[in-house]
VOPAGU-2260 file (C-alpha; in pm, 1 decimal, decimal comma):
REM VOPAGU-2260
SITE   aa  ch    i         X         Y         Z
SITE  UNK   A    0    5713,5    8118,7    4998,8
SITE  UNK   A    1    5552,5    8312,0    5262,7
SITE  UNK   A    2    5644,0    8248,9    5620,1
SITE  UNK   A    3    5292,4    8256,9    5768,7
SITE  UNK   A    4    5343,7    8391,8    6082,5
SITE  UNK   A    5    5115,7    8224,0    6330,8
SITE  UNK   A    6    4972,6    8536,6    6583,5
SITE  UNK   A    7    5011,1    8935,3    6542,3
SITE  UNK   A    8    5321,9    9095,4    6641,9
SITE  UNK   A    9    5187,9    9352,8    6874,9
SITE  UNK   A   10    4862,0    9149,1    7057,9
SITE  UNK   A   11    5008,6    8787,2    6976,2
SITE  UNK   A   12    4617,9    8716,1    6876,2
SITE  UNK   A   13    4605,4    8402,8    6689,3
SITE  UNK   A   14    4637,7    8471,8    6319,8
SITE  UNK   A   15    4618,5    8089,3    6174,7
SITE  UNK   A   16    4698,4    7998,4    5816,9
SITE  UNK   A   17    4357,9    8081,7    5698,5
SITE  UNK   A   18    4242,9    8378,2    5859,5
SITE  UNK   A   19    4101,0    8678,5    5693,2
SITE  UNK   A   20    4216,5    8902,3    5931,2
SITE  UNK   A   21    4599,8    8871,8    5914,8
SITE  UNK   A   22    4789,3    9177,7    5738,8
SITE  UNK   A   23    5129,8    9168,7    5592,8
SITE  UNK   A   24    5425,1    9423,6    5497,6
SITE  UNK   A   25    5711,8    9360,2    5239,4
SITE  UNK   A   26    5917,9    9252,4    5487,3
SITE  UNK   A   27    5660,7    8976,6    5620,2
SITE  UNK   A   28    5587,8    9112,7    5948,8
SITE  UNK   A   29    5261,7    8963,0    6067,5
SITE  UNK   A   30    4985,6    9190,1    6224,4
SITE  UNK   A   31    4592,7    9158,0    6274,8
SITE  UNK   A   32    4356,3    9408,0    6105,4
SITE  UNK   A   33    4264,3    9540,9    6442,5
SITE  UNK   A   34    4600,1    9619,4    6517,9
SITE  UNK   A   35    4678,8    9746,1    6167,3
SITE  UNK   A   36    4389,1    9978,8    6143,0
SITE  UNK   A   37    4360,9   10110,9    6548,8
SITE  UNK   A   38    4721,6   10098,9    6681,4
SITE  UNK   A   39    4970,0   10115,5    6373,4
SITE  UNK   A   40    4707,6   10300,6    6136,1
SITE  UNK   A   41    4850,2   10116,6    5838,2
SITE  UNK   A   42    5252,8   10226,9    5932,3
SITE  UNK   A   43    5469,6    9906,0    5975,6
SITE  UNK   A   44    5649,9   10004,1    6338,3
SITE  UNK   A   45    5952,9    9776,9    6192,1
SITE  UNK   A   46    6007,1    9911,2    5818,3
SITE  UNK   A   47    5758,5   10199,8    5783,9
SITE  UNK   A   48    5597,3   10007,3    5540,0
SITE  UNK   A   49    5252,4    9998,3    5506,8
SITE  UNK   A   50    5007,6    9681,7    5498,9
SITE  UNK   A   51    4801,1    9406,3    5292,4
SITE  UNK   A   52    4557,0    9121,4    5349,9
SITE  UNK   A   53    4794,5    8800,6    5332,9
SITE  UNK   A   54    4718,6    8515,6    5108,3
SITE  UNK   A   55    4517,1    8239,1    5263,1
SITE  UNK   A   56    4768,3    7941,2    5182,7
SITE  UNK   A   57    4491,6    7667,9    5047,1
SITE  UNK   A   58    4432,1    7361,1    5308,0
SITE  UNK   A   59    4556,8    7048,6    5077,3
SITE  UNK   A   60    4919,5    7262,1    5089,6
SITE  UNK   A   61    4966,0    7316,1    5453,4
SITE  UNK   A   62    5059,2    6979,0    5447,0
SITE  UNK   A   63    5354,4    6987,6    5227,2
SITE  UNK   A   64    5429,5    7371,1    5329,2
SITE  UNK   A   65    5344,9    7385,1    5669,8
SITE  UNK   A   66    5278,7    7769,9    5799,8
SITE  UNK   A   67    5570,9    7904,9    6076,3
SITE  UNK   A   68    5536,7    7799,9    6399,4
SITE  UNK   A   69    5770,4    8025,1    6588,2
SITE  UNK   A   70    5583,9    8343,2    6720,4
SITE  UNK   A   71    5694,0    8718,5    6671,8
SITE  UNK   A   72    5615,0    8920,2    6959,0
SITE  UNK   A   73    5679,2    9261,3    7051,6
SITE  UNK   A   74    5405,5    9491,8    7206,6
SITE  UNK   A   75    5699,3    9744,7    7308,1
SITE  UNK   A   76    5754,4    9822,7    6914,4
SITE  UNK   A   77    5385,8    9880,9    6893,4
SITE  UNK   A   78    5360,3   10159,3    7149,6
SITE  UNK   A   79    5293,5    9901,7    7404,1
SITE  UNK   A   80    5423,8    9813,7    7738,8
């Protein structure tokens, strides 16, 4: 099951279970589109892999299989300060 990473590893924008914008590699790390497409032009800075839309986990199972909570943040791996 996928972890659902709740913001974008290099801007920590918001990136909730439903949102159209979040992109995925393999390897699950969680980035938004803008990021993906302007900073990391579709390279994964932790795998080299490159990038898809994530699933949108339907409502009535975020109940049962609640998305991550615990945030992933690391603007320095993304060129950042």
């Amino acid at each position: 099951m996928l972890q659902m990473r709740p913001g974008c590893e290099c801007c920590d924008r918001d990136l909730p279970p439903d949102s159209p914008d979040a992109r995925i590699c393999t390897f699950e790390c969680t980035f938004c589109a803008d990021c993906v497409d302007n900073v990391l032009h579709d390279v994964c800075p932790n795998c080299g892999g490159g990038f898809a839309p994530r699933p949108r986990r339907p409502a009535n199972k975020l109940a049962k299989f609640p998305a991550q909570t615990e945030r992933v943040h690391n603007p320095a791996g993304c060129g950042k300060a």
